[in-house]
Backbone as JSON, one array per atom type, in Angstrom:
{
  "sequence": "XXXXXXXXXXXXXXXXXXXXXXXXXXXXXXXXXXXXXXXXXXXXXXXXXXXXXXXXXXXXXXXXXXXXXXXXXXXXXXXXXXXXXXX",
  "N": [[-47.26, -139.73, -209.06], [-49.43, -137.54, -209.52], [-52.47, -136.18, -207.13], [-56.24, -135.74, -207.01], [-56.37, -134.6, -204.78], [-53.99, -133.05, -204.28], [-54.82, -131.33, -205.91], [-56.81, -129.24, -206.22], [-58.81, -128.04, -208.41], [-58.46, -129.95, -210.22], [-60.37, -131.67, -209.54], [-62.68, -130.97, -211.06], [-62.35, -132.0, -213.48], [-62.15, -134.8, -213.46], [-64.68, -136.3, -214.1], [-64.84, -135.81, -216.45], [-65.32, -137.49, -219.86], [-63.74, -139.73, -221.55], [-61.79, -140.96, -224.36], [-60.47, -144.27, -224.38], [-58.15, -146.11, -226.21], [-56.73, -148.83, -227.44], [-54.26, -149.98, -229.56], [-52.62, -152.87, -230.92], [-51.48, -153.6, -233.79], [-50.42, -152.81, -237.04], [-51.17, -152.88, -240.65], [-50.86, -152.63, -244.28], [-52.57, -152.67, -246.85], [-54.03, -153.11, -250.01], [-56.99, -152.16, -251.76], [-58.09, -154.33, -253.18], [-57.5, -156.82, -251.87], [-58.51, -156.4, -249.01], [-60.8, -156.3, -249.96], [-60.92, -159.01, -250.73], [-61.1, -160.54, -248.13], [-62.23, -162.32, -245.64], [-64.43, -164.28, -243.22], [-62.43, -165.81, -240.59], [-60.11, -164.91, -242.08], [-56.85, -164.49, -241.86], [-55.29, -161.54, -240.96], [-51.93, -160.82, -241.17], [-50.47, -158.47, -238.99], [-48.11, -155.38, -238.33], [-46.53, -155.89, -236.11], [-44.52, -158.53, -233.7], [-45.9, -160.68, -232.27], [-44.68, -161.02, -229.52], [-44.34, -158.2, -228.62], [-45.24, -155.05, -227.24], [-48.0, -153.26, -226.95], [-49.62, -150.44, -227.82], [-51.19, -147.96, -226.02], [-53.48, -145.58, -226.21], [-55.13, -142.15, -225.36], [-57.71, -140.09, -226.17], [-56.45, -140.04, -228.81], [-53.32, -139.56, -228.32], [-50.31, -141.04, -227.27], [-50.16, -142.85, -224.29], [-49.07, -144.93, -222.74], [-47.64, -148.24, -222.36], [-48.4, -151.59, -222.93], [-49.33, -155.26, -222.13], [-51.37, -157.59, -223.8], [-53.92, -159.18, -221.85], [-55.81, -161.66, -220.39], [-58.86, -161.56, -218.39], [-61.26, -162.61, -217.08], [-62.84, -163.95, -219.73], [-62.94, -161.75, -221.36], [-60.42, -158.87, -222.94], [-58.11, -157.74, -222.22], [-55.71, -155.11, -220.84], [-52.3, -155.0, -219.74], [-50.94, -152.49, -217.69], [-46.91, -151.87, -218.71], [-45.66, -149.72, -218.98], [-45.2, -146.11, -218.89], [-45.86, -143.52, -220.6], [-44.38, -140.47, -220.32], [-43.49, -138.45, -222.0], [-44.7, -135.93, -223.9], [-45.78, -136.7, -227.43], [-44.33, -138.94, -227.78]],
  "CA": [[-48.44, -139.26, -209.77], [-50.64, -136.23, -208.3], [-53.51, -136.91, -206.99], [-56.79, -134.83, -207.04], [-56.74, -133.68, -203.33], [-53.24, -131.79, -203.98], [-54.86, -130.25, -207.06], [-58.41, -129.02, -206.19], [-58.99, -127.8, -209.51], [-58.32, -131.33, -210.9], [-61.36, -132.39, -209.37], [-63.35, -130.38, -212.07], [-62.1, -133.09, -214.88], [-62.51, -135.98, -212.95], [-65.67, -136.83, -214.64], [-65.12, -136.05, -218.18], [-65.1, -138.98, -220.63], [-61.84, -139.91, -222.44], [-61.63, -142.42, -225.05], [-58.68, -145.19, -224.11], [-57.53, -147.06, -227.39], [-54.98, -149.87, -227.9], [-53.1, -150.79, -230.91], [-51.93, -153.93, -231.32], [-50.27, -153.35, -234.75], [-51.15, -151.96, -238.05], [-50.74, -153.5, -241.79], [-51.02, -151.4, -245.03], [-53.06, -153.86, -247.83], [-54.47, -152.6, -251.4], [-58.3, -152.39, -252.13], [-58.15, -155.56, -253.68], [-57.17, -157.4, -250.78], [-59.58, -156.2, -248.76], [-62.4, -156.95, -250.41], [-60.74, -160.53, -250.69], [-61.2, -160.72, -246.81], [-63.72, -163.17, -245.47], [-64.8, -165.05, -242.16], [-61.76, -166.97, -240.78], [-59.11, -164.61, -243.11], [-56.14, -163.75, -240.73], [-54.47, -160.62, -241.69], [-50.8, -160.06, -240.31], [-49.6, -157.22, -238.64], [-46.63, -154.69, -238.4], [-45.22, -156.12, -234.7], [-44.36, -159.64, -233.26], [-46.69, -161.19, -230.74], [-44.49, -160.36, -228.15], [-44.61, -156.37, -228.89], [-45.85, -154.27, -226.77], [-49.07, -152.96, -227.26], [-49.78, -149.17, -227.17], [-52.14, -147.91, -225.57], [-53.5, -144.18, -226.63], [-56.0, -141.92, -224.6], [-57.7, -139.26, -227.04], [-55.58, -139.63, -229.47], [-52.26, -139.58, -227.74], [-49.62, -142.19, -226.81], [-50.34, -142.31, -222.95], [-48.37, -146.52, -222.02], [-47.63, -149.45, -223.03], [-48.41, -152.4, -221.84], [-49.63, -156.5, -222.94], [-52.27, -157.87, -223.95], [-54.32, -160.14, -220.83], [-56.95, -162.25, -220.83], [-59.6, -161.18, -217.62], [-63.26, -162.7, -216.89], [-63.47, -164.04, -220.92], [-62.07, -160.68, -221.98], [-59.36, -158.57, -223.02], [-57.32, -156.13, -221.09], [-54.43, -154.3, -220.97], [-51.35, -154.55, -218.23], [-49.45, -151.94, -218.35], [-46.13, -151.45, -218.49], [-45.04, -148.45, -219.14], [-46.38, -145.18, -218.8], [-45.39, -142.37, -221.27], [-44.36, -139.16, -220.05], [-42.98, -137.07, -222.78], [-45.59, -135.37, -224.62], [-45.52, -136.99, -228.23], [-43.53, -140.38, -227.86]],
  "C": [[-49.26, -138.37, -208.84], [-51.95, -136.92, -207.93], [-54.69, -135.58, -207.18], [-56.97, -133.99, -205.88], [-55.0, -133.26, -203.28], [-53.67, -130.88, -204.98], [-56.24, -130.13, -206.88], [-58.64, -128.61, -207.68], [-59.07, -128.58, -210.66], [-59.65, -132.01, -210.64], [-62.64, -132.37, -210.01], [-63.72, -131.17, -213.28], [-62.22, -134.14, -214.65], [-63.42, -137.03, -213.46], [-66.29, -136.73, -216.03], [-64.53, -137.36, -218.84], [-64.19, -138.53, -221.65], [-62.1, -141.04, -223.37], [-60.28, -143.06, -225.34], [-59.03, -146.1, -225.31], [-56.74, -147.85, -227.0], [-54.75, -150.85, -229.02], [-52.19, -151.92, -230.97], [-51.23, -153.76, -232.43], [-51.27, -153.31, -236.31], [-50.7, -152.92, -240.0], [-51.18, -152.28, -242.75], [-51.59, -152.91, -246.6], [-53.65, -152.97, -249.19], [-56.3, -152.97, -251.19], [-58.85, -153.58, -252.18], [-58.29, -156.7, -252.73], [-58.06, -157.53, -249.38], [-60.76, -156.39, -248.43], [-62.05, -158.39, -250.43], [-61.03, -161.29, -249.05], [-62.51, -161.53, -246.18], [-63.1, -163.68, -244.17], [-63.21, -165.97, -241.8], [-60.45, -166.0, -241.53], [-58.38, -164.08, -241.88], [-55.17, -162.65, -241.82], [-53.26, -160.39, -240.48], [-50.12, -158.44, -239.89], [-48.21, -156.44, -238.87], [-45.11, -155.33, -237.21], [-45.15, -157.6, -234.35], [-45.41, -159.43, -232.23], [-46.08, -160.54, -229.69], [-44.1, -158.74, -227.75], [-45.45, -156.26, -227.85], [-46.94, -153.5, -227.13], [-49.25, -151.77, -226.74], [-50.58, -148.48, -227.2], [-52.6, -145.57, -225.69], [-54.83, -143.41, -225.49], [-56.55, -140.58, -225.7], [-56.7, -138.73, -228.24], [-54.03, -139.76, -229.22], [-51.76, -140.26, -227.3], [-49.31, -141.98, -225.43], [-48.77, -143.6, -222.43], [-48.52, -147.18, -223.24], [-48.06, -150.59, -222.43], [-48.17, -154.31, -222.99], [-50.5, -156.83, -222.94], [-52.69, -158.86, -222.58], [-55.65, -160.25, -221.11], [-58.09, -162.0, -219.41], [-61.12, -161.38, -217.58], [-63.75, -162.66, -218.78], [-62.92, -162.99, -221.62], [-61.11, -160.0, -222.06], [-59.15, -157.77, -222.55], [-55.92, -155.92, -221.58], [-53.32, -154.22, -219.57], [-50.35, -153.61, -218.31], [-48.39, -152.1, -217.54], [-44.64, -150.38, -218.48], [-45.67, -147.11, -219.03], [-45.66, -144.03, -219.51], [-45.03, -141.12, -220.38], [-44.18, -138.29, -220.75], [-43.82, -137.24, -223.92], [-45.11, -136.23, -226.48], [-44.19, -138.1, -228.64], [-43.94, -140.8, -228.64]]
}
């Protein structure tokens, strides 16, 4: 991975804000359903628990990783790291 002191010009972007996502898994439900949704209602997903969880950065599929639990909250470990543009 480059770093910013072989790319002076990198050091320009350094301090713009990115918004990191991660998708655990997606369902597709009707209106109806929905609105039937209350306190307590578990809705199932598209992937198994032990799926990989993928992790996006503006939009874009950057890694993968798993879900972890850290100081009460949730994180991300990755393990994978995308390289090819549109995976």
């Amino acid at each position: 991975m480059s770093t910013a002191a072989e790319h002076p010009n990198l050091e320009l972007l350094l301090d713009v804000p990115v918004k990191l996502t991660a998708e655990l898994g997606s369902c597709q439900m009707t209106m109806q359903e929905l609105l039937q949704l209350s306190v307590g209602a578990i809705v199932q997903l598209d992937k198994p628990a032990n799926a990989s969880v993928d992790v996006y950065v503006n939009g874009r599929l950057v890694a993968r990783g798993e879900v972890v639990v850290a100081d009460d909250n949730f994180g991300i470990k990755i393990k994978e790291i995308i390289t090819k543009p549109g995976v």
